[in-house]
C-alpha positions as CSV (number, residue, x, y, z in Angstrom):
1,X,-2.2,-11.1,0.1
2,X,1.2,-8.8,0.4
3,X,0.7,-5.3,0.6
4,X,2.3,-3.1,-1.6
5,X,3.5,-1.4,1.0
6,X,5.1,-2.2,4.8
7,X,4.3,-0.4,8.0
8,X,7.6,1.2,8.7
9,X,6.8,2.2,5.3
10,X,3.7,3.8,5.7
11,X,4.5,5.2,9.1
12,X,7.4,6.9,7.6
13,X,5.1,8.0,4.8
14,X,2.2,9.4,6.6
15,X,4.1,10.8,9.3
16,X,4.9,13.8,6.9
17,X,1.4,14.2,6.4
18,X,-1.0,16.8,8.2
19,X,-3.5,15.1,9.4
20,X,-2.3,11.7,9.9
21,X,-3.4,11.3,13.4
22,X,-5.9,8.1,12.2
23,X,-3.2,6.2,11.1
24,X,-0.6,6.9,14.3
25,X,-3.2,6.1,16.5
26,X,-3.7,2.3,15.9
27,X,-1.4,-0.8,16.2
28,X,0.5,-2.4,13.8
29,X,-1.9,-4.8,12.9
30,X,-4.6,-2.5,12.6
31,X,-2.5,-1.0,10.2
32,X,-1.1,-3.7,8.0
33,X,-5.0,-5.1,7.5
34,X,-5.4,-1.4,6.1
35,X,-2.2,-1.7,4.0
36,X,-3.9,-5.3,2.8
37,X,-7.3,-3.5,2.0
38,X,-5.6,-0.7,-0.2
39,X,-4.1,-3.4,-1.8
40,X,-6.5,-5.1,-3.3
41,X,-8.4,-1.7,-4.0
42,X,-5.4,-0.7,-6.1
43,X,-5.5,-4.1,-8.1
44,X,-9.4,-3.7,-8.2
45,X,-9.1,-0.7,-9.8
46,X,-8.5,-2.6,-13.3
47,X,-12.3,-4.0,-13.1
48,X,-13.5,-0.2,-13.6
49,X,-11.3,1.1,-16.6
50,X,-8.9,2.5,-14.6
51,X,-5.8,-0.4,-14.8
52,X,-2.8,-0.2,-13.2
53,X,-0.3,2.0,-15.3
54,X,3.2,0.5,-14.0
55,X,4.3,-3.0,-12.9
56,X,3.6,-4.5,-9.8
57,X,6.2,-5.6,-7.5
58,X,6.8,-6.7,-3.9
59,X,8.6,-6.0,-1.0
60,X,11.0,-8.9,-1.6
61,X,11.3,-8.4,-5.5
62,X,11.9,-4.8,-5.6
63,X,12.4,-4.7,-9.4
64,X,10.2,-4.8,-12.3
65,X,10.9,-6.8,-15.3
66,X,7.9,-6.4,-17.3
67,X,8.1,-3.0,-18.3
């Protein structure tokens, strides 16, 4: 699965955060399992009422022709 979301990304991202010493102090790997994992909670969200209000896209696509 492709995150929604790359490292530099999220490093970027949480960096402006206040308390984002639990993400700065792992290695990349550690972190791009996590980006995986919120992933597939986002598109699990669905099964509970919640669905996903936008389109999906990836990385590589970076456009949205569905909406």
């Amino acid at each position: 699965m492709e995150p929604y979301a790359t490292v530099e990304y999220a490093d970027t991202y949480l960096g402006g955060l206040i308390d984002a010493g639990g993400w700065s102090g792992v290695d990349a790997s550690e972190k791009e399992r996590a980006l995986v994992t919120a992933t597939a909670r986002i598109d699990a969200l669905s099964g509970y009422g919640a669905g996903f209000r936008g389109c999906k896209t990836s990385i590589i696509s970076k456009g949205c022709n569905n909406v």
